[in-house]
MIFIZA-257229 format. One record per atom (N, C-alpha, C, O): residue in three letters; chain; atom name; x negated, y negated, z negated. Coordinates in steps of 0.02 Angstrom, whole numbers, plus 50000, padded with zeros to 5 digits. Last residue first. Layout:
N
    r  c   a     xx     yy     zz
  ala  A  CA      X      Y      Z
...
This chain:
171
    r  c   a     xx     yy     zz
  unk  A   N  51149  51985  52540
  unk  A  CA  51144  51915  52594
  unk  A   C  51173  51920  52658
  unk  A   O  51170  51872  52697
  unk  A   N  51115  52091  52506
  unk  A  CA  51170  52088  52483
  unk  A   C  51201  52029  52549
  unk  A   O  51250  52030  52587
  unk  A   N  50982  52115  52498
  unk  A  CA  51021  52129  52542
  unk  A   C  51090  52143  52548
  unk  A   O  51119  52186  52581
  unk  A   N  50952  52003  52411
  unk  A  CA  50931  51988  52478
  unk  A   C  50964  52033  52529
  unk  A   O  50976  52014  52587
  unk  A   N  50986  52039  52278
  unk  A  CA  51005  51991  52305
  unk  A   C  50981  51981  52376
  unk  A   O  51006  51929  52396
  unk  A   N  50893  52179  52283
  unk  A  CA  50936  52173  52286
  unk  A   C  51007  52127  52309
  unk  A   O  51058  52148  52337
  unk  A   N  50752  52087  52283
  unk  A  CA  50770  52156  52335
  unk  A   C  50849  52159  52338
  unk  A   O  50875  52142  52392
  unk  A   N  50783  52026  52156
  unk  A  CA  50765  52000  52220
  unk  A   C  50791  52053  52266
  unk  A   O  50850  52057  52283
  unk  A   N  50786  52146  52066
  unk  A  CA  50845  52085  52081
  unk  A   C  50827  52055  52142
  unk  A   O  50870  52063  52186
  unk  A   N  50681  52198  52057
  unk  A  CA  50743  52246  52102
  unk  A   C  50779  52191  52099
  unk  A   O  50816  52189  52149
  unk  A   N  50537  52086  52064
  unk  A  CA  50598  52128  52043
  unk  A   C  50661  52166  52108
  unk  A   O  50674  52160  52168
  unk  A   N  50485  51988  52144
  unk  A  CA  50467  52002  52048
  unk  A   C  50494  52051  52044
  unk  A   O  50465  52080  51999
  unk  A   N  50412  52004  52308
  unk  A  CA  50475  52014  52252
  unk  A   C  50444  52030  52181
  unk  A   O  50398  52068  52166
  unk  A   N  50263  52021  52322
  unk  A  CA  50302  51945  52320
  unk  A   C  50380  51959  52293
  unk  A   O  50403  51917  52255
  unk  A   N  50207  52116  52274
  unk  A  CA  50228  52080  52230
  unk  A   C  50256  52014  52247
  unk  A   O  50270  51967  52210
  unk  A   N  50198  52223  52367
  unk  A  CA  50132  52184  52352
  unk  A   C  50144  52118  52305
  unk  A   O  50100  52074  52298
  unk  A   N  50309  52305  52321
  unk  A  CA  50236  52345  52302
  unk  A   C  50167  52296  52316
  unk  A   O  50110  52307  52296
  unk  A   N  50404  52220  52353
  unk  A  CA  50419  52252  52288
  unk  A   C  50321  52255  52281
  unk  A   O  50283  52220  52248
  unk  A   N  50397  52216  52498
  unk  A  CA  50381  52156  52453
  unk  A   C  50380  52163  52389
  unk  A   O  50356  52116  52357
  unk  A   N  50391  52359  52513
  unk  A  CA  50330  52328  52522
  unk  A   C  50345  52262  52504
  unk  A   O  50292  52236  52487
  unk  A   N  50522  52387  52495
  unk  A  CA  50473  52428  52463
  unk  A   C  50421  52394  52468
  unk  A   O  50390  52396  52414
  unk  A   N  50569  52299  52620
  unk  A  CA  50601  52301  52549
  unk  A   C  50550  52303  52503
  unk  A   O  50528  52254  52473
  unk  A   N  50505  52356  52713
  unk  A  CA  50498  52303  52706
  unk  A   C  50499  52286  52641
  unk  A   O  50452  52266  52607
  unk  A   N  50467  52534  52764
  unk  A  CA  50534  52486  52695
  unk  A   C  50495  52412  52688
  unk  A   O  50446  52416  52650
  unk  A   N  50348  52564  52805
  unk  A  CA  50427  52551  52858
  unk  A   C  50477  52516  52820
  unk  A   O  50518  52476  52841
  unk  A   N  50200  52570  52792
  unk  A  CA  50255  52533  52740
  unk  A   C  50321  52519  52815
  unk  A   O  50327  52474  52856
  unk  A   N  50128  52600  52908
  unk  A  CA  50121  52625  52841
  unk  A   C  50161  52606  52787
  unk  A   O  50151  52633  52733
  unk  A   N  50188  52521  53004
  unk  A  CA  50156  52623  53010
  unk  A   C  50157  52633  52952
  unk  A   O  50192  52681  52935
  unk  A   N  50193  52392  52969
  unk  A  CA  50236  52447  52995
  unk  A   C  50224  52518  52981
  unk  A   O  50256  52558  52948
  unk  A   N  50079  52321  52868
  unk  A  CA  50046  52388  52939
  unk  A   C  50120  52418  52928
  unk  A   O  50125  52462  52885
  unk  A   N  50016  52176  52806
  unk  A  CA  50081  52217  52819
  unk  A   C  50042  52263  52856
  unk  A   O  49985  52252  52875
  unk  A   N  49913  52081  52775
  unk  A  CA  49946  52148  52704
  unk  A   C  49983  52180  52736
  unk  A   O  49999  52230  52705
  unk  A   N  49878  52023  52882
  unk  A  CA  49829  52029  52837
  unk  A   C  49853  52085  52786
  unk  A   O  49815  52126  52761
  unk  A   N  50014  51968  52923
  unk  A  CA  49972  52009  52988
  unk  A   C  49902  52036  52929
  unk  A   O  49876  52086  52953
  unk  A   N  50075  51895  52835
  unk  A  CA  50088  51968  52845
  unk  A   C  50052  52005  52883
  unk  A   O  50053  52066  52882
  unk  A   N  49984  51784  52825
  unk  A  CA  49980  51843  52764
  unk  A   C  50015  51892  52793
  unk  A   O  49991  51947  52779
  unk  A   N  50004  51720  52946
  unk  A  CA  49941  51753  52918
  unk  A   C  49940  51796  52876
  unk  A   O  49904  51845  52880
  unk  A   N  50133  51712  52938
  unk  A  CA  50124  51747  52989
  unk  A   C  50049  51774  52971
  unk  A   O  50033  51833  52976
  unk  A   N  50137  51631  52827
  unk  A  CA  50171  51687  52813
  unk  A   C  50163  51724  52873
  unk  A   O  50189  51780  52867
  unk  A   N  50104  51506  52887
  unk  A  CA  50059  51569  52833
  unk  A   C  50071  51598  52826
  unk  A   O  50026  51635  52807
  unk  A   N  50202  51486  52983
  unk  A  CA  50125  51501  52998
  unk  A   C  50077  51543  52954
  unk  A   O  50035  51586  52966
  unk  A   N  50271  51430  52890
  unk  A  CA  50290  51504  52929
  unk  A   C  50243  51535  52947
  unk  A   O  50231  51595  52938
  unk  A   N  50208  51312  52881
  unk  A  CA  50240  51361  52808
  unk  A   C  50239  51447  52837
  unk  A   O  50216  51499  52814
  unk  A   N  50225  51268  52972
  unk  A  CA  50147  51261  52932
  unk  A   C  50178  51308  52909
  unk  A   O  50159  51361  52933
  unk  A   N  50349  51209  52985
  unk  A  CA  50328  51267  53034
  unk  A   C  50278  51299  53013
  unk  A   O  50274  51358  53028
  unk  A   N  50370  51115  52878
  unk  A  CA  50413  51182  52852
  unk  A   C  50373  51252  52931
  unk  A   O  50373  51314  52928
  unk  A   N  50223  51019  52872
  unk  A  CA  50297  51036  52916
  unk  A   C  50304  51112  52885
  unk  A   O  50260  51153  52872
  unk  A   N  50108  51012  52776
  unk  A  CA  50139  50954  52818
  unk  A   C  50210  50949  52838
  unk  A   O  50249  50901  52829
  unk  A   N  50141  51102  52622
  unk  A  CA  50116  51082  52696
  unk  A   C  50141  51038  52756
  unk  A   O  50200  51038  52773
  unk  A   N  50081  51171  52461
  unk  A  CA  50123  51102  52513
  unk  A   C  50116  51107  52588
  unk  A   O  50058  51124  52603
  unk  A   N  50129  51294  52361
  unk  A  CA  50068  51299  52429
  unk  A   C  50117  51203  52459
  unk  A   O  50177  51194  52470
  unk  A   N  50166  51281  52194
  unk  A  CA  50185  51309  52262
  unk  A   C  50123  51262  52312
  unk  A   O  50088  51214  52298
  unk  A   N  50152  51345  52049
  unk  A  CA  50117  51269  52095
  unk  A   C  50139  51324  52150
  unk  A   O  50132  51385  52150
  unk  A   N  50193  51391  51886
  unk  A  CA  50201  51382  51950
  unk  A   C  50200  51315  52003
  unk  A   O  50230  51261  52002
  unk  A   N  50045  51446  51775
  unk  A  CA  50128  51402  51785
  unk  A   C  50108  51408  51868
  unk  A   O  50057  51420  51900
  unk  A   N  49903  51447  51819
  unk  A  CA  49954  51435  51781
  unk  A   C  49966  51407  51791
  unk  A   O  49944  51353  51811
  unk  A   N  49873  51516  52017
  unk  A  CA  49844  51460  51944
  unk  A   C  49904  51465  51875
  unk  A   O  49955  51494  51893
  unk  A   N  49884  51523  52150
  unk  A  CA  49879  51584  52094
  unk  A   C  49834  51540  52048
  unk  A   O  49773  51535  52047
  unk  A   N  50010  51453  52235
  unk  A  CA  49932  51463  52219
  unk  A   C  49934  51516  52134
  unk  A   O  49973  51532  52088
  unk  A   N  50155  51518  52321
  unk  A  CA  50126  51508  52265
  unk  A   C  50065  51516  52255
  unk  A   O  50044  51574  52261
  unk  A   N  50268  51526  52440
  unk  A  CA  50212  51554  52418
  unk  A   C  50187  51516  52360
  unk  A   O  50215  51461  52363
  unk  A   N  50409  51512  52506
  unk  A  CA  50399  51527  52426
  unk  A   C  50331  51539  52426
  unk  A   O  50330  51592  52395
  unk  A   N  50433  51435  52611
  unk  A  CA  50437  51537  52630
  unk  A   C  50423  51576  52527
  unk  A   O  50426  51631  52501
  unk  A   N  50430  51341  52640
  unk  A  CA  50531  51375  52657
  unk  A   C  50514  51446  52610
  unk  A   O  50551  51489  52586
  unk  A   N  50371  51204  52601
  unk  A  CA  50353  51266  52586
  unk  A   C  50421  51313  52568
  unk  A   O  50452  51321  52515
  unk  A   N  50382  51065  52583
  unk  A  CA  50397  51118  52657
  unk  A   C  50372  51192  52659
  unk  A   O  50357  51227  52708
  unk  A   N  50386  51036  52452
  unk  A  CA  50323  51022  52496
  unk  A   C  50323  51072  52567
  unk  A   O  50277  51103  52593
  unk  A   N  50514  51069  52434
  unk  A  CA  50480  51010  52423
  unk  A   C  50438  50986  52452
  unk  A   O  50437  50930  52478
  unk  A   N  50517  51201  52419
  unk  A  CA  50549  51161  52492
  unk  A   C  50532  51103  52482
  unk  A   O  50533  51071  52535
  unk  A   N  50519  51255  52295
  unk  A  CA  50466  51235  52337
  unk  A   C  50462  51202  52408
  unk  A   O  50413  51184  52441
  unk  A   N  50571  51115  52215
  unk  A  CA  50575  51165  52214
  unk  A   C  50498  51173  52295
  unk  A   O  50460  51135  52324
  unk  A   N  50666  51017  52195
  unk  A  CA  50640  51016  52119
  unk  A   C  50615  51103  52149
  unk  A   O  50635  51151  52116
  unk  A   N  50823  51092  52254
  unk  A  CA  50773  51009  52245
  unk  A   C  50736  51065  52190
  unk  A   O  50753  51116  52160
  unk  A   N  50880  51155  52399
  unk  A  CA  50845  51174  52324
  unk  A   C  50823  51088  52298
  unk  A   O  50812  51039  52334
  unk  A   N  50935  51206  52521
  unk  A  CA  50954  51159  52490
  unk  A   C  50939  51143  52403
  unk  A   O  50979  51125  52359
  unk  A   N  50914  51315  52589
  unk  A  CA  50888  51241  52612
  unk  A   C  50921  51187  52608
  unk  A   O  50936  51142  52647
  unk  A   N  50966  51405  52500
  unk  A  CA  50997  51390  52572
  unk  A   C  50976  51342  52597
  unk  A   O  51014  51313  52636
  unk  A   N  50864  51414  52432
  unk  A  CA  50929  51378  52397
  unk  A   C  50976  51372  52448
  unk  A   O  51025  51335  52440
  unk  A   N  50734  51450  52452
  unk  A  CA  50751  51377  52472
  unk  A   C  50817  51360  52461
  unk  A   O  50836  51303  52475
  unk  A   N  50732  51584  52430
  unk  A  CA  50717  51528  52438
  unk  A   C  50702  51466  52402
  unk  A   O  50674  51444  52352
  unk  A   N  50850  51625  52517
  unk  A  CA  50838  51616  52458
  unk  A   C  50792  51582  52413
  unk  A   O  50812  51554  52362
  unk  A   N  50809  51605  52656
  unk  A  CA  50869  51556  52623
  unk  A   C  50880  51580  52543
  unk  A   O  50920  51548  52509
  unk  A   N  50693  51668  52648
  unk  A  CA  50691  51601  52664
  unk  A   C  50747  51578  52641
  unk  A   O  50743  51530  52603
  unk  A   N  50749  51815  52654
  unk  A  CA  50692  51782  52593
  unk  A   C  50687  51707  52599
  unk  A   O  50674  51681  52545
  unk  A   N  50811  51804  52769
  unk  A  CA  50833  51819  52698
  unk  A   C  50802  51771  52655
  unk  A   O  50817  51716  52631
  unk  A   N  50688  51792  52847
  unk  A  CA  50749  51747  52865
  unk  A   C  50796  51755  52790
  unk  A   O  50811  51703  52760
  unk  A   N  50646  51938  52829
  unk  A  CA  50617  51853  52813
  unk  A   C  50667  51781  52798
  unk  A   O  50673  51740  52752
  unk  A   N  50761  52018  52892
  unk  A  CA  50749  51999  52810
  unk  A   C  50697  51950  52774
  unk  A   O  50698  51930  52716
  unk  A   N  50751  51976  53023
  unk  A  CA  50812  51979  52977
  unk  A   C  50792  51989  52905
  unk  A   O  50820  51955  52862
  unk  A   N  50600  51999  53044
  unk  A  CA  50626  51924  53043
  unk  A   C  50703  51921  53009
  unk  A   O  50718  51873  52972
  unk  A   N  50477  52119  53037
  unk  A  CA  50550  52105  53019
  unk  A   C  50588  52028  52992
  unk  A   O  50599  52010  52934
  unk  A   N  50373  51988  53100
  unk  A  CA  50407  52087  53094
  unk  A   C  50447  52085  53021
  unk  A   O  50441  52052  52969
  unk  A   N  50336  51860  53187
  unk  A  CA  50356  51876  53127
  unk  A   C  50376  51936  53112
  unk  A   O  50436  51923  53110
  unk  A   N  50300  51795  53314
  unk  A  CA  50293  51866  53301
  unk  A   C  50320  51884  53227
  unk  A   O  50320  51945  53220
  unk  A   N  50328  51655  53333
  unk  A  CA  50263  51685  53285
  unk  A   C  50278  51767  53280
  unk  A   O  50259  51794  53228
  unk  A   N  50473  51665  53376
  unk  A  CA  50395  51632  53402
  unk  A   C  50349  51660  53378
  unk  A   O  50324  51701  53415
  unk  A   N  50536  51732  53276
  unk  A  CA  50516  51750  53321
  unk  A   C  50482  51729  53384
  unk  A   O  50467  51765  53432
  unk  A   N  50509  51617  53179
  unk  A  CA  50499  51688  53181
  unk  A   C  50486  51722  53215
  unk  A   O  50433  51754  53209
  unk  A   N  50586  51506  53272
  unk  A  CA  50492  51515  53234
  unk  A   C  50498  51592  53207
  unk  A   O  50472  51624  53253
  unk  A   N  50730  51542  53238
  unk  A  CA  50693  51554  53319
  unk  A   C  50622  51549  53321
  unk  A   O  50592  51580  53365
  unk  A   N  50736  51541  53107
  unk  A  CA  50741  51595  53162
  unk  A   C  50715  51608  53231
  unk  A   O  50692  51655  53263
  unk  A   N  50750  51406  53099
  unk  A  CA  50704  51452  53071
  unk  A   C  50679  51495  53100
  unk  A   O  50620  51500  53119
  unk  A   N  50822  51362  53172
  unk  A  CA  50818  51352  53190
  unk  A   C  50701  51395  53159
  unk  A   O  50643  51403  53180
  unk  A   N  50959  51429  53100
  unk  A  CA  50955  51432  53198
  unk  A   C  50868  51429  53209
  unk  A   O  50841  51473  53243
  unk  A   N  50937  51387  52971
  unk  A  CA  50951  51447  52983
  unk  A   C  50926  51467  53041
  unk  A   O  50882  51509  53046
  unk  A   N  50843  51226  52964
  unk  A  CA  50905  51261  52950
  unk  A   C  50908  51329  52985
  unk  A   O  50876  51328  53038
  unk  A   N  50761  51072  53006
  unk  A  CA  50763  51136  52935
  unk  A   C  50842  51167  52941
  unk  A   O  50892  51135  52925
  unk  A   N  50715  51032  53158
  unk  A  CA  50772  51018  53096
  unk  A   C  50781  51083  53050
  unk  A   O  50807  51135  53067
  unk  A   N  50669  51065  53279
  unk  A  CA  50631  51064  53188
  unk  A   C  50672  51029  53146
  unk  A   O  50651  50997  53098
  unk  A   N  50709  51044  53387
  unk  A  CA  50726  51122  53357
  unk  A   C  50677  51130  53292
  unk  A   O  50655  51181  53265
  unk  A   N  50743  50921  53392
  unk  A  CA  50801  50959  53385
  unk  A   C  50787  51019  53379
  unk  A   O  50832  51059  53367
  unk  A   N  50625  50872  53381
  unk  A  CA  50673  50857  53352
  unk  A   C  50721  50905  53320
  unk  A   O  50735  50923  53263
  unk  A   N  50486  50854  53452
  unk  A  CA  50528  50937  53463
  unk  A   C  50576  50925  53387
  unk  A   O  50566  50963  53340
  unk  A   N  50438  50730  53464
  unk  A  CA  50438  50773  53523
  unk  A   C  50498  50851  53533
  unk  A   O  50528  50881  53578
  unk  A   N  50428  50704  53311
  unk  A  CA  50457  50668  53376
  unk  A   C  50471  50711  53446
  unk  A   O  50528  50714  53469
  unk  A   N  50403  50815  53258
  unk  A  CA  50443  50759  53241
  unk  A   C  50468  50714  53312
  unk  A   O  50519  50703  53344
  unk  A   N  50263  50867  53313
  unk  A  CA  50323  50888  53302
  unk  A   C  50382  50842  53286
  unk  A   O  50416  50845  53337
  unk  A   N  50203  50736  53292
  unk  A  CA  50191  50757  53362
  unk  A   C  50284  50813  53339
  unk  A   O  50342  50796  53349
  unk  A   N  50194  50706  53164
  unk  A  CA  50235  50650  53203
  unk  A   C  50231  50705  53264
  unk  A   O  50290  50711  53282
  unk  A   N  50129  50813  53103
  unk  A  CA  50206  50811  53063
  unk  A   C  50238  50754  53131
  unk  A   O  50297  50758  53147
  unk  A   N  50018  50840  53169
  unk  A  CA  50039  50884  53159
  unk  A   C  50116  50862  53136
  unk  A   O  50162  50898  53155
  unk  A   N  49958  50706  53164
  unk  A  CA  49959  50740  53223
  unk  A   C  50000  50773  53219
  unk  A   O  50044  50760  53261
  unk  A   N  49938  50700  53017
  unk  A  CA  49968  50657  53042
  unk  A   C  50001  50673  53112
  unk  A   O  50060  50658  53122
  unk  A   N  49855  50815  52980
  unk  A  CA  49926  50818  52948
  unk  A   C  49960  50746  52957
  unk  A   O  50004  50727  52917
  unk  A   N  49733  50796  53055
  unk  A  CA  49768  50847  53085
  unk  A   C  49863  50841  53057
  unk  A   O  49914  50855  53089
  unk  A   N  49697  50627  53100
  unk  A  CA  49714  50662  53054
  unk  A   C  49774  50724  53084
  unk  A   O  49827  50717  53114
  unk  A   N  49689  50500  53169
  unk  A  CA  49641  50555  53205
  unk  A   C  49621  50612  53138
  unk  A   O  49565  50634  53123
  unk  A   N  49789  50391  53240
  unk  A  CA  49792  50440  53195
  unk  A   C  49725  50507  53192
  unk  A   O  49733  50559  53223
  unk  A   N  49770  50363  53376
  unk  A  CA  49789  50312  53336
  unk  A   C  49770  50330  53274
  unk  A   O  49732  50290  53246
  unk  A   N  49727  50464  53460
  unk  A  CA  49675  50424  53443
  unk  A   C  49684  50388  53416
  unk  A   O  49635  50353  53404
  unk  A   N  49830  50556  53450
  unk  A  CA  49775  50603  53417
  unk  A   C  49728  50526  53418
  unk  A   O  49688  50525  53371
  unk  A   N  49939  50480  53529
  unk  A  CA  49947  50494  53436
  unk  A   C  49879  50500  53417
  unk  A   O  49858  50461  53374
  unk  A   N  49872  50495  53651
  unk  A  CA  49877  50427  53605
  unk  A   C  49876  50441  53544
  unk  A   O  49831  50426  53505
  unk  A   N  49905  50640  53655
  unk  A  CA  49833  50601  53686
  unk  A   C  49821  50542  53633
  unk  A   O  49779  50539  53588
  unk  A   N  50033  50650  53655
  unk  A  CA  50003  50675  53624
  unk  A   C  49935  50635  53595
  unk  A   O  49920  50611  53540
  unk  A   N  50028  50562  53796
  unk  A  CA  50085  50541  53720
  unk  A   C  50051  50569  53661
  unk  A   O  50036  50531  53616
  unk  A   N  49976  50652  53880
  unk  A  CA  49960  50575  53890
  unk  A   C  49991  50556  53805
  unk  A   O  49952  50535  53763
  unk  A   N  50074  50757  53877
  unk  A  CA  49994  50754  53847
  unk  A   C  49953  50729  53845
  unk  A   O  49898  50747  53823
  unk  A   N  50208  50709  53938
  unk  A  CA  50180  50713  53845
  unk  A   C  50127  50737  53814
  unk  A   O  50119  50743  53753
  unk  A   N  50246  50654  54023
  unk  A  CA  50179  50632  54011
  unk  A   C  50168  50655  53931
  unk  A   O  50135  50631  53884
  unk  A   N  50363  50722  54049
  unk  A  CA  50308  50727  54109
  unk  A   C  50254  50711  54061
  unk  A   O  50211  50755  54056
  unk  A   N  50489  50773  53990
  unk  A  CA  50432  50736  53953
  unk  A   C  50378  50732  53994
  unk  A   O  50328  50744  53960
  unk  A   N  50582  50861  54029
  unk  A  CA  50581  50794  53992
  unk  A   C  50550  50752  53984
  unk  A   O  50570  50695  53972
  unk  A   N  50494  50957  54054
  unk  A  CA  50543  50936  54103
  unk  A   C  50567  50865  54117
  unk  A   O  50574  50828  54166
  unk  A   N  50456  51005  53957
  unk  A  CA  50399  50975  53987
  unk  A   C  50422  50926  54030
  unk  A   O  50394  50872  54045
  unk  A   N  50571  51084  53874
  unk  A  CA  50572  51004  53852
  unk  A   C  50505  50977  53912
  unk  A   O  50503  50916  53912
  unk  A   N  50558  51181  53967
  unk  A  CA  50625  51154  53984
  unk  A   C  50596  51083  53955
  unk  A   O  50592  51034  53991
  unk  A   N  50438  51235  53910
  unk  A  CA  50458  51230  53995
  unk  A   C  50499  51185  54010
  unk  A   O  50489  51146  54058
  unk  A   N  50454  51262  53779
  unk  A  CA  50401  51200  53810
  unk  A   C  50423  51190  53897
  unk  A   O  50421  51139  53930
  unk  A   N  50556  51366  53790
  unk  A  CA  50573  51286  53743
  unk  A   C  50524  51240  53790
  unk  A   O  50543  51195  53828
  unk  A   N  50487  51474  53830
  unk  A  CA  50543  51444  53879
  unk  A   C  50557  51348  53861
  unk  A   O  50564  51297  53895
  unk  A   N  50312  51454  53762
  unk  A  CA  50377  51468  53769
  unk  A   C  50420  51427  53821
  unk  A   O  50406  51374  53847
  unk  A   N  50195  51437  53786
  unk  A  CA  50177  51499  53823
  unk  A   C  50279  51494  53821
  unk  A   O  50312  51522  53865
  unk  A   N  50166  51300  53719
  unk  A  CA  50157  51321  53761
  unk  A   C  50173  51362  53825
  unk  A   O  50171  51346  53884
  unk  A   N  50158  51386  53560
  unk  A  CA  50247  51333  53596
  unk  A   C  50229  51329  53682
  unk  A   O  50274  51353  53717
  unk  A   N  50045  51423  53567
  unk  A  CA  50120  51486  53560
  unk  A   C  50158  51446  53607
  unk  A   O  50180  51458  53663
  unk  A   N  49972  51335  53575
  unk  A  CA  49960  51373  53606
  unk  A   C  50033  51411  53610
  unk  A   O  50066  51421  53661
  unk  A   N  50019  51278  53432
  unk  A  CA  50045  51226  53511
  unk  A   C  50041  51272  53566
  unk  A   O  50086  51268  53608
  unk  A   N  49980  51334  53336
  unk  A  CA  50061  51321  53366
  unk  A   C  50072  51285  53421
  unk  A   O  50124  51267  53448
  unk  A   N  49865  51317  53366
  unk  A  CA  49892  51388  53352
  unk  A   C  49950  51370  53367
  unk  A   O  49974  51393  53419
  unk  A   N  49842  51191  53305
  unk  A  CA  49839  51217  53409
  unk  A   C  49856  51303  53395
  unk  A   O  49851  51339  53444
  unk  A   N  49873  51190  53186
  unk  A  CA  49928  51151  53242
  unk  A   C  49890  51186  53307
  unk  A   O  49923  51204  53357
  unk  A   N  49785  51266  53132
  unk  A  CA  49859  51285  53131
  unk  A   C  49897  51253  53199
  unk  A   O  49932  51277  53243
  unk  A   N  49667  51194  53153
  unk  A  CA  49678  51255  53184
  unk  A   C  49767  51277  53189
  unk  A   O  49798  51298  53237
  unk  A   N  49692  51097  53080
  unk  A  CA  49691  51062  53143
  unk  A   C  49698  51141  53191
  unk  A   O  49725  51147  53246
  unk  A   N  49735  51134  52958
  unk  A  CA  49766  51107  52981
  unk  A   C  49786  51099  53050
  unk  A   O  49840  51095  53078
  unk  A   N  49580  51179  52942
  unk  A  CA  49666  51231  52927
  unk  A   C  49716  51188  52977
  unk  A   O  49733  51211  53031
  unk  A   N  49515  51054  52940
  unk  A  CA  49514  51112  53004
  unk  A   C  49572  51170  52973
  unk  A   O  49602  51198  53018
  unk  A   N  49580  51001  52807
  unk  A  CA  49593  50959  52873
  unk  A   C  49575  51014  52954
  unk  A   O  49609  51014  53006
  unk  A   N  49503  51061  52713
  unk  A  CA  49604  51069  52729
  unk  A   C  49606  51026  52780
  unk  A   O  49665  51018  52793
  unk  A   N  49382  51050  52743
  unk  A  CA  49407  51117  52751
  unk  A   C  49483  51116  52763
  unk  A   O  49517  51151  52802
């Protein structure tokens, strides 16, 4: 089951990366990189092997963990309201710089399994991460009906508190 999550996630993200300016320009680079791909998938024939070297190697420079680069997966993934995701992410993650935390297991966005005490979600690549947070918002969010972002992380409880809310738009 965690291996088709996986394997769905990554062609979910490949389909997107695909359709973007990024894949155009790096294809440019890379004539044979679905010959390259090709290989990885038969050396390795694991979605969270595929998934962390194919990114890694291929798309370097715009999966380096940081602010620019966050941002621009947001708005890859459709993300709605990305200026205050983008918030919630460098909080976080300590400015993506937390130890001992959930950035540990590339988990930028804070989610948490619902067990005692706190266990955060792991995932191959910090992009995985975004990805869920594109599932869960497309699943709890409706614009139309919650316009205060704010109000709506308050009311489905991923903010604990007016402190959160508060520290975030302070940011």
């Amino acid at each position: 089951m965690k291996k088709t999550i996986y394997i769905v996630t990554f062609i979910f993200f490949l389909l997107i990366l695909f359709q973007t300016e990024m894949y155009r320009k790096m294809k440019k680079k890379n004539k044979n990189l679905t010959e390259q791909v090709q290989k990885i998938t038969a050396q390795k024939n694991t979605a969270e092997y595929v998934t962390t070297s194919y990114v890694n190697s291929y798309f370097k420079d715009i999966t380096t963990l940081n602010k620019k680069n966050v941002y621009r997966f947001l708005i890859l993934f459709e993300i709605k309201q990305p200026d205050i995701v983008i918030k919630q992410i460098q909080y976080e993650t300590g400015n993506y710089e937390c130890t001992n935390c959930c950035i540990d297991g590339n988990n930028i966005t804070g989610f948490r399994k619902n067990v005692k005490g706190i266990v955060y979600y792991k995932y191959a690549h910090w992009i995985l991460s975004l990805a869920h947070y594109k599932r869960w918002q497309d699943d709890v969010y409706d614009e139309d009906l919650q316009p205060n972002y704010y109000q709506f992380l308050l009311d489905i409880g991923y903010a604990e508190g007016e402190e959160y809310i508060n520290h975030l738009k302070l940011m």
